[in-house]
C-alpha positions in Angstrom: -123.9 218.5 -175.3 -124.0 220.5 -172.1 -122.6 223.6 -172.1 -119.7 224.8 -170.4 -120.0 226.0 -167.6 -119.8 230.2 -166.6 -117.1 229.8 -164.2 -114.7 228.6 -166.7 -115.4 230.9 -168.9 -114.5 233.6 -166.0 -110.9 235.3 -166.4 -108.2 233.5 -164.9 -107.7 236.1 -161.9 -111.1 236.0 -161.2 -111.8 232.3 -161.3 -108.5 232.3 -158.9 -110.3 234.6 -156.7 -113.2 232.7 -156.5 -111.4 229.9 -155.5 -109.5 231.5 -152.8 -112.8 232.6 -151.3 -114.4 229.3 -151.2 -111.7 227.7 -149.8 -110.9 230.5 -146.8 -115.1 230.5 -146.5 -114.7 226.9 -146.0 -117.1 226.3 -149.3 -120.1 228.6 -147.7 -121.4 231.6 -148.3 -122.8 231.3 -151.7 -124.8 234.1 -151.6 -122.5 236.4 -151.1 -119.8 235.1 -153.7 -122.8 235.7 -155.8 -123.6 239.0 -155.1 -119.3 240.0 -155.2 -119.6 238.7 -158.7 -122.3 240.8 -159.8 -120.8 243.7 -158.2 -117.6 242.5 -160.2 -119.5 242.4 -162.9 -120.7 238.6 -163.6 -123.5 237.1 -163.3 -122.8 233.4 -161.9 -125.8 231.7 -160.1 -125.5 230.4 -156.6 -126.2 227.1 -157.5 -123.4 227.4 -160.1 -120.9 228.8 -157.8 -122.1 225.5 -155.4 -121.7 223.2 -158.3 -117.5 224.6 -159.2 -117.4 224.7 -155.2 -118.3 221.0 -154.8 -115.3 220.4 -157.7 -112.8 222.8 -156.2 -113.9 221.0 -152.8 -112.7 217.4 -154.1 -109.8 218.3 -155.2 -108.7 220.3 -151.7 -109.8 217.1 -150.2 -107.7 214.4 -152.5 -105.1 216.9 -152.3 -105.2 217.1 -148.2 -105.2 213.1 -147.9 -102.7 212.5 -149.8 -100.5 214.9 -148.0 -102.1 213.5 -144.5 -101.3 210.0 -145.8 -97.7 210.6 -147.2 -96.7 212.4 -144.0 -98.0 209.2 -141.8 -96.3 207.2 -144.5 -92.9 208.6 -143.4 -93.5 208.5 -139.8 -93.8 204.8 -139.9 -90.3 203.1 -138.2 -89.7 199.5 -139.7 -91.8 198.3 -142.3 -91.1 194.7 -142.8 -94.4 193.9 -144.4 -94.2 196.9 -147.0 -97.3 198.7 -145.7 -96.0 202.1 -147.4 -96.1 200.3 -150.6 -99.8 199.5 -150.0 -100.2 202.7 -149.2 -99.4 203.9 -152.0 -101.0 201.7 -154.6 -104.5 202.1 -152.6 -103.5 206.3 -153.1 -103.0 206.1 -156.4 -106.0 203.8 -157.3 -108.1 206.2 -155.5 -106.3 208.7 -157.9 -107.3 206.8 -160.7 -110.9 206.0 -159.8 -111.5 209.7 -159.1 -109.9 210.6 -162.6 -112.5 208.2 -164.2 -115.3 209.7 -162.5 -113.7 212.8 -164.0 -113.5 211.6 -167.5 -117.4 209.9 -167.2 -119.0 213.3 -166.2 -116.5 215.2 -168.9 -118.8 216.6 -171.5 -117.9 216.1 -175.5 -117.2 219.5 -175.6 -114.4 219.8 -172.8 -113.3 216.0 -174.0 -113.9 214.5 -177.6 -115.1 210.4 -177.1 -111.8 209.5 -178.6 -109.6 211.2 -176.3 -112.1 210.1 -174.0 -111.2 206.5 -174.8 -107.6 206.7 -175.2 -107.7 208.1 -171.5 -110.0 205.4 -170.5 -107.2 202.8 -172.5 -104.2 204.0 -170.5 -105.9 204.0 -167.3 -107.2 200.7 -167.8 -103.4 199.4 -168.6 -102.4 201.4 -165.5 -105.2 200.0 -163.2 -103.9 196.1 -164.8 -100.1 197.1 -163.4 -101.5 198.5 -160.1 -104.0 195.2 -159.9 -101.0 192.8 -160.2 -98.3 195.1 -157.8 -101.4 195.1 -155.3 -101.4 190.6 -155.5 -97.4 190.3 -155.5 -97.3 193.0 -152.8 -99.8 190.8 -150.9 -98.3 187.2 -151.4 -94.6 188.7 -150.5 -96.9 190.4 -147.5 -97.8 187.0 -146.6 -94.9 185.3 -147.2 -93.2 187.6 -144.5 -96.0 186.7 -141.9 -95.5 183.2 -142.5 -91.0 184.0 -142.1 -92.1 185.7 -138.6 -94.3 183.0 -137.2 -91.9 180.9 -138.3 -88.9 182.7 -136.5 -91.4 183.6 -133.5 -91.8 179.4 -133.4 -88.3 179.1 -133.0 -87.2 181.8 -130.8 -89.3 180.6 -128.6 -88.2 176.8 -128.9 -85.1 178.2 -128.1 -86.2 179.2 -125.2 -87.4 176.4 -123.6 -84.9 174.5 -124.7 -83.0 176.7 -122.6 -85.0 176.8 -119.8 -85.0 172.8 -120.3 -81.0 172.5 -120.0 -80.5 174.9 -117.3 -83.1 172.9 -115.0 -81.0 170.4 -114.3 -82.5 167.4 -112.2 -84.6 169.5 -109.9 -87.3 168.3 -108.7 -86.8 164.8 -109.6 -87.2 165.4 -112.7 -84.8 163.0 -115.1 -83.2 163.3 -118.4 -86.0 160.8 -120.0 -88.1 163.4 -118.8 -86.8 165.8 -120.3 -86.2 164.0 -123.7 -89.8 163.3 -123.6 -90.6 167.0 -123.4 -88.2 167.7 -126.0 -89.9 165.3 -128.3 -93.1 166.6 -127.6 -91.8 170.0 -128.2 -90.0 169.3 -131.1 -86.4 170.0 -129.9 -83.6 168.4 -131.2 
């Protein structure tokens, strides 16, 4: 088993300021959180300080795209083809993916292998109900691209047909003619 790690055995203010200063030092300066814990009192590595910063790092960053996505989310007008719904289920399978990374570098000691497997269990029973929202989200997805072509197709019918009618016999051009185009078009 590894042992746990020095910064979680820190107190809690002092783990929270840690994390404040890697996050306003913009996850630098390792040296120097080093020496302010020694001065503080604790003797924490560089290379461990690197190792939490790297952790605290991933979770600013999951934490700042899923804000960055959720606000484009809402910004979107009409969304006939449920995009936000994709979205979402590709958010929280990256949610789930990153929380089985979690779970595979989770040592006995901070997770016992039968918690470790029930975890494992529910997220594989969550990953099976995002897997089958993901395929019915795509068929209806491309069941609406298949209603707009279809509608495009026929607006624009319309349109000639239109056209067609209000051309009268200009041109020479006769009412066989036209029912020939018609035909060819497909207007009834």
């Amino acid at each position: 088993m590894a042992p746990r790690a020095k910064i979680e055995g820190l107190p809690e203010d002092v783990r929270r300021w840690l994390e404040r200063a890697l996050t306003g030092g913009g996850f630098s300066g390792y040296e120097a959180l080093e020496g302010m814990l020694r001065d503080k009192g604790y003797q924490i590595s560089k290379s461990a300080i690197h190792r939490y910063g790297q952790k605290i790092e991933r979770r600013f960053a999951a934490i700042k795209a899923s804000t960055e996505a959720a606000r484009m989310l809402t910004e979107g007008a009409a969304d006939d083809q449920d995009a936000r719904s994709e979205a979402v289920i590709a958010l929280v399978q990256t949610e789930l993916f990153d929380s089985i990374i979690n779970l595979q570098e989770a040592s006995e000691e901070d997770l016992p292998a039968e918690d470790r497997i029930g975890l494992l269990s529910a997220a594989a029973k969550n990953i099976a109900t995002l897997t089958r929202a993901s395929v019915n989200l795509k068929k209806f997805q491309s069941e609406m691209r298949a209603q707009i072509a279809k509608e495009e197709r026929e607006r624009l019918l319309e349109e000639q047909k239109a056209k067609l009618d209000a051309m009268g016999s200009k041109g020479g051009v006769t009412e066989e003619t036209k029912r020939a185009i018609r035909e060819a078009l497909g207007i009834v």
